[in-house]
C-alpha positions as CSV (number, residue, x, y, z in Angstrom):
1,X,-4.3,-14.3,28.8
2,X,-6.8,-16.5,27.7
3,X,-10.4,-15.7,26.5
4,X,-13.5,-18.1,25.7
5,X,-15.6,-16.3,23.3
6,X,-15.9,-12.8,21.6
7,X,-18.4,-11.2,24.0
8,X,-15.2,-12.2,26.6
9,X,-12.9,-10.7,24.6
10,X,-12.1,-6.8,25.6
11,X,-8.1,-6.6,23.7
12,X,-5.4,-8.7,22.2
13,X,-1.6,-9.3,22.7
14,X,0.6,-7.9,20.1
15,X,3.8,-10.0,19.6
16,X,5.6,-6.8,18.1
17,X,8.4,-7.6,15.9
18,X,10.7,-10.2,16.4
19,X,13.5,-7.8,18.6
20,X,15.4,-8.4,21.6
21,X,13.9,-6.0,24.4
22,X,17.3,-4.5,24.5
23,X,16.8,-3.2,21.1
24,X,13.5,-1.9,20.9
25,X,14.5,1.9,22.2
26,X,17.1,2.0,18.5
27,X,14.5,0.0,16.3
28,X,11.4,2.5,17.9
29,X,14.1,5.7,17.0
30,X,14.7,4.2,13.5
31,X,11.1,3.2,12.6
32,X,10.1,6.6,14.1
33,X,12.4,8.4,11.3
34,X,10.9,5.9,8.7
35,X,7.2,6.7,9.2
36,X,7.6,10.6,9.6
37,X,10.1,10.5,6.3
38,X,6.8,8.7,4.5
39,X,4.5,11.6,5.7
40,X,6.5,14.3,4.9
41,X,8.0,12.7,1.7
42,X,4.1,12.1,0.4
43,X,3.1,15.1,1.6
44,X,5.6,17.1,-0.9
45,X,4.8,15.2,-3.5
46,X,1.2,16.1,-2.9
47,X,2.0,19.3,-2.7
48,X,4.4,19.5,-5.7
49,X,0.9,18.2,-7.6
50,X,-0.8,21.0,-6.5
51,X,1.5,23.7,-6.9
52,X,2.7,23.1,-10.2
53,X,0.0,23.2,-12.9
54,X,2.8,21.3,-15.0
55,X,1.9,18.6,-12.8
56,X,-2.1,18.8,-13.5
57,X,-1.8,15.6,-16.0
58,X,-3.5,12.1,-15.0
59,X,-0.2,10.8,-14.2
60,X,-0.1,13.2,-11.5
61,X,-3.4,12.9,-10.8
62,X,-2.7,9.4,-9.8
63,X,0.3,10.4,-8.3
64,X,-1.0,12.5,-5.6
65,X,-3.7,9.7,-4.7
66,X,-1.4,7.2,-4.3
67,X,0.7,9.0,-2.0
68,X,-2.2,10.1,0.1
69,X,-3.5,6.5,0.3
70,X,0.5,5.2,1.3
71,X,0.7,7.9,4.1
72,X,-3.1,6.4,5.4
73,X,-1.4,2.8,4.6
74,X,1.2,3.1,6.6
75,X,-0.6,5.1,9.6
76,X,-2.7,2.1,9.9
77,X,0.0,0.3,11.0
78,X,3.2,2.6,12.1
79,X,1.6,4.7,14.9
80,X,0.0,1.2,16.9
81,X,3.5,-0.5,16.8
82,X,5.7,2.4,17.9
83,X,2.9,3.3,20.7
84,X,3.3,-0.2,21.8
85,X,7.6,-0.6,21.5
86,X,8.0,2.9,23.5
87,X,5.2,2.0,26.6
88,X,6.4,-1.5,26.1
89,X,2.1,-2.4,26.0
90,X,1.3,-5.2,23.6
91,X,-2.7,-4.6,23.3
92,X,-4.9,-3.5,21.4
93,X,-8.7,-3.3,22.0
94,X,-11.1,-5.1,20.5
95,X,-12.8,-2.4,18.6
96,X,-9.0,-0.8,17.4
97,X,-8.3,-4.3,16.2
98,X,-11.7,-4.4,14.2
99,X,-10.6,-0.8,12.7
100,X,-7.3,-1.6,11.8
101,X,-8.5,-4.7,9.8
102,X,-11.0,-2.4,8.2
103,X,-8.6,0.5,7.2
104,X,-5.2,-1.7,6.5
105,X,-7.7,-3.9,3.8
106,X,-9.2,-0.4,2.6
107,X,-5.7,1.4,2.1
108,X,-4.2,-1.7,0.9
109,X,-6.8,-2.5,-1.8
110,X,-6.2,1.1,-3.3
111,X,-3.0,0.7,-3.8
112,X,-3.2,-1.6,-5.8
113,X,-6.3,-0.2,-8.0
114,X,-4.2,2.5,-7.9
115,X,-1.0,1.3,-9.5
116,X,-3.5,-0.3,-12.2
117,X,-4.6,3.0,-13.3
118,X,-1.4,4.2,-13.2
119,X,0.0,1.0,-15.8
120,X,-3.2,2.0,-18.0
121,X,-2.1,5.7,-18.3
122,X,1.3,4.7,-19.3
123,X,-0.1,2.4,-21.6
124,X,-2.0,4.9,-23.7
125,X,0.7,7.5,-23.2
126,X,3.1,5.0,-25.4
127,X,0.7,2.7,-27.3
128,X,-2.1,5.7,-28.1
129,X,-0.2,8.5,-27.6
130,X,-2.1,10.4,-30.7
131,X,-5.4,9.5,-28.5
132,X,-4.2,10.2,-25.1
133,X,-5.7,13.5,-24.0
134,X,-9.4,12.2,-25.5
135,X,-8.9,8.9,-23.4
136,X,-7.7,9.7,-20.6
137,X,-10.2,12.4,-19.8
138,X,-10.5,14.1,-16.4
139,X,-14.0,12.8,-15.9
140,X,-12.3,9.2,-16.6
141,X,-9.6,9.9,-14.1
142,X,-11.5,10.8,-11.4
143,X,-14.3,7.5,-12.1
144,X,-11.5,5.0,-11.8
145,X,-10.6,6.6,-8.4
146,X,-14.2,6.7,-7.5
147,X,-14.4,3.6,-8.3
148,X,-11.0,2.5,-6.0
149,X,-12.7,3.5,-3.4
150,X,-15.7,2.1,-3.7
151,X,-14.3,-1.8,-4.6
152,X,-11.6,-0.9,-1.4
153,X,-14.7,-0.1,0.8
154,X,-16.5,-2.9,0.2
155,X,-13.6,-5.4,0.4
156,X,-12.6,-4.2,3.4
157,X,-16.2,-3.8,4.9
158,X,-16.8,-7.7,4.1
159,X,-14.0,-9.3,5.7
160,X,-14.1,-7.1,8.4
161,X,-18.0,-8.1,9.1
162,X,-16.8,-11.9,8.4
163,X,-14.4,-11.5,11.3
164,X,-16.9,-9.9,13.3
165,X,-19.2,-12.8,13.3
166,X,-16.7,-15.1,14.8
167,X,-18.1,-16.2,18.1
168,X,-15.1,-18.3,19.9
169,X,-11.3,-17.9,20.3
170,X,-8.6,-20.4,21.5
171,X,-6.4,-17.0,22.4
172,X,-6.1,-13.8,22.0
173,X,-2.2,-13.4,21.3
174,X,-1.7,-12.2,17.6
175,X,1.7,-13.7,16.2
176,X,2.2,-9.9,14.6
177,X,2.4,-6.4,15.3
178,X,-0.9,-5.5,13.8
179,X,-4.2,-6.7,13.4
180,X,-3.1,-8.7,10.5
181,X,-6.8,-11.2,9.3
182,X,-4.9,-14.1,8.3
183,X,-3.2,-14.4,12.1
184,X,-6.4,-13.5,13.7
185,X,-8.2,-16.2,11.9
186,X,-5.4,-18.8,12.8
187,X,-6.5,-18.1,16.5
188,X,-10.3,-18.5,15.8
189,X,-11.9,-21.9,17.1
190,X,-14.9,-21.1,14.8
191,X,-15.5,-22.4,11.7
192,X,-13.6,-20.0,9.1
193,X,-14.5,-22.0,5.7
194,X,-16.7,-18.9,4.7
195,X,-13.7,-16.2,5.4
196,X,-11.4,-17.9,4.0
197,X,-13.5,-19.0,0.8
198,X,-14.2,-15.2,0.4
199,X,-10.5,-14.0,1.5
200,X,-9.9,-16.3,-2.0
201,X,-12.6,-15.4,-3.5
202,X,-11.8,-11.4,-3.3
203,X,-8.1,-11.6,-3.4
204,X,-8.6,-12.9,-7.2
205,X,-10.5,-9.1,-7.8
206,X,-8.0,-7.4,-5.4
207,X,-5.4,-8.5,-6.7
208,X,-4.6,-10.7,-8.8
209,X,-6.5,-9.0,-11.4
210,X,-5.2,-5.5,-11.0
211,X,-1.5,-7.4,-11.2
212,X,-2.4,-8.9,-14.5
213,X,-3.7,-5.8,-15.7
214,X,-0.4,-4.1,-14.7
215,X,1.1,-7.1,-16.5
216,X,-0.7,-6.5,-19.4
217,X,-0.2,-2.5,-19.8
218,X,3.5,-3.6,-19.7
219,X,3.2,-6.0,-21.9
220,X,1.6,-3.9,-24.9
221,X,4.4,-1.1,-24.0
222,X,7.2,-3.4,-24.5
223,X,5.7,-4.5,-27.8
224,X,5.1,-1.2,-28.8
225,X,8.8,-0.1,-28.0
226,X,10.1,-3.3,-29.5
227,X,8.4,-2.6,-33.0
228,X,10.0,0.3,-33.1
229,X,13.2,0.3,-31.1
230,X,15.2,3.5,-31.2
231,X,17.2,4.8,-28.0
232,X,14.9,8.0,-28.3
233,X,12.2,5.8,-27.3
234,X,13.2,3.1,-24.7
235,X,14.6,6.3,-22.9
236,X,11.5,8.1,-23.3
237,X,9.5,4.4,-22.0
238,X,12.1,4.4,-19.3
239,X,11.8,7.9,-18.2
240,X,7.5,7.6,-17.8
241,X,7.4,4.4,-17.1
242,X,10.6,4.0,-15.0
243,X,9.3,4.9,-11.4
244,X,6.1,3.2,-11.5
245,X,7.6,-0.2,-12.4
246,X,9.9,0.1,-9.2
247,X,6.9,1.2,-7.0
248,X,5.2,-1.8,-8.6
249,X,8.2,-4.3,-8.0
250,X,8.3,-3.6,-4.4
251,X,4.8,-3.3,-4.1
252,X,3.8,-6.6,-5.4
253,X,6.9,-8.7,-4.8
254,X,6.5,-8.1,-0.5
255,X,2.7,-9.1,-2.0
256,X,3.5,-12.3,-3.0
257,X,6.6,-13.3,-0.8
258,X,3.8,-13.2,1.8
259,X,0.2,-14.0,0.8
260,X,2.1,-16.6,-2.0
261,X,4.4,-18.5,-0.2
262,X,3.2,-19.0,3.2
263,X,5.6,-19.8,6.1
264,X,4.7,-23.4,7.3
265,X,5.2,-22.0,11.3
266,X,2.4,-19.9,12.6
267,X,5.3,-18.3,14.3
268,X,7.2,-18.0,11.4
269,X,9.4,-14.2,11.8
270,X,9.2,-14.6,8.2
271,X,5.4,-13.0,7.8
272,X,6.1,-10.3,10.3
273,X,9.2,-9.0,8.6
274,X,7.6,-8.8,4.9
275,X,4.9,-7.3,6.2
276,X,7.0,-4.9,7.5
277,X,8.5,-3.9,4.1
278,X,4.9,-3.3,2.7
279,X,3.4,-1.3,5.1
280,X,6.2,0.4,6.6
281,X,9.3,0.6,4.2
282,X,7.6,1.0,0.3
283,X,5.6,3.6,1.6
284,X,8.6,5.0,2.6
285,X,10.5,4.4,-0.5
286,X,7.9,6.1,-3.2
287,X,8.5,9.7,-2.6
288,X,12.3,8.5,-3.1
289,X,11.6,6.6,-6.0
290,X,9.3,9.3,-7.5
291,X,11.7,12.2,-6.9
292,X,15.0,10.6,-8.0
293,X,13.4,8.7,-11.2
294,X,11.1,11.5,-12.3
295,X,12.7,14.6,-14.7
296,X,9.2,16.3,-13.8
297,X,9.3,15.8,-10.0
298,X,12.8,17.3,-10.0
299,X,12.0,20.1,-12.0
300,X,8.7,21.3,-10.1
301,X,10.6,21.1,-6.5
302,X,13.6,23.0,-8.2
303,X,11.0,25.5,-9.3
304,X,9.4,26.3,-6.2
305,X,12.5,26.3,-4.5
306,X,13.6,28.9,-6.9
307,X,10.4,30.8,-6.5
308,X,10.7,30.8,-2.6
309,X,14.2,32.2,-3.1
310,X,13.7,35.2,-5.3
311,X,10.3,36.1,-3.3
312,X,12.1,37.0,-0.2
């Protein structure tokens, strides 16, 4: 279905993931279990945070953030494509697309603001540790969040606006199974120079920035370890630091196999699958990665589980 111009424009055609039709009923089933297993599993971590005043450290603090930002992350996303793979519909209105560019850029953005804080705290847990509880004061925690959201919100809210002043369309059949900017823009007979000067432009602040930060906190906790290299201490760096560095690795390497090396095809099945394991399986992944990797994690769930027990 082809339009002419925005005010034309009511919906657009959502290619889905690249699946036979015969296969969409198991791939719907499986995706189904991922994105309830990342609600639930965030959700127990949030309330692990909560219930254990063990927990109540900046780490944690953090913690229980990012999970509530990955469940809104993927929900973005997750609920649209199985909605469409189960009614077999491929559209999505105009205003839900302009929402879920909004949200998926908010959510996204976080993340990684997120994951920065959470470097920083590790770094003065290992480099400062003398100094921690005076820098890394409850009053700081809660700014840099603050402050998350407010960089996040204002990301988001420009590109979205940007988009929405796009007058003319060549189609309106999105090579993805969200709203993704990038493929909307591709379909755009407008001039895009100014969105994608400031897709550049704010991807540097984003992330790029927050990644070199990350890189950075890492880089002053290896030296630190390496000046004074003990196996107390590399398992201590391992234990704290251990679980963030894998949430990090996933997070940012689907990052940059995507926004970093570009497919050459419009088309390419390439985009749509590594955007798949940013939005659908890390999310998934963390609570894993969290409970598994984390001494502290373990403990609190064994505690209440223990507690539960002996109160009935």
């Amino acid at each position: 279905m082809m339009k002419n111009n925005q005010s034309t424009i009511s919906e657009f055609i959502l290619l889905g993931l690249p699946i036979w039709p015969e296969y969409q009923g198991m791939y719907s089933v499986l995706f189904l279990t991922m994105y309830l297993t990342t609600v639930l599993g965030n959700l127990l971590i949030i309330l692990l945070i909560r219930l254990d005043s063990h927990l109540h450290t900046p780490m944690y603090f953090f913690l229980s953030h990012l999970a509530f930002t990955d469940i809104s992350f993927s929900s973005v996303t997750a609920p649209k494509m199985l909605m469409n793979m189960l009614t077999h519909s491929q559209s999505i209105s105009y205003a839900g697309c302009i929402s879920q560019i909004y949200f998926f850029l908010l959510f996204g953005c976080i993340d990684n603001f997120l994951l920065t804080s959470m470097a920083y705290d590790r770094y003065v847990a290992i480099c400062h540790p003398l100094h921690y509880t005076t820098i890394m004061s409850q009053s700081l925690c809660v700014l840099l969040v603050i402050v998350s959201w407010i960089f996040s919100s204002t990301n988001g809210l420009v590109h979205t606006l940007l988009f929405a002043c796009l007058s003319l369309f060549r189609d309106n059949t999105v090579h993805h199974f969200f709203c993704d900017l990038s493929a909307l823009l591709k379909l755009s007979s407008s001039d895009t120079t100014i969105n994608e000067l400031v897709i550049l432009t704010l991807a540097v602040v984003v992330i790029t920035v927050p990644f070199m930060c990350i890189l950075t906190s890492y880089g002053h906790i290896g030296a630190t370890i390496l000046r004074t290299p003990s196996a107390k201490g590399i398992s201590r760096a391992l234990s704290t630091c251990g679980s963030h560095l894998c949430v990090v690795s996933l997070y940012y390497g689907a990052i940059i196999g995507l926004y970093f090396c570009p497919s050459s095809s419009n088309t390419n099945d390439k985009d749509v699958i590594v955007a798949v394991l940013y939005t659908v399986v890390t999310p998934m992944l963390n609570p894993f990665i969290y409970s598994l990797r984390n001494r502290d994690m373990k403990g609190a769930l064994r505690n209440i589980l223990i507690r539960r027990m002996y109160s009935q």
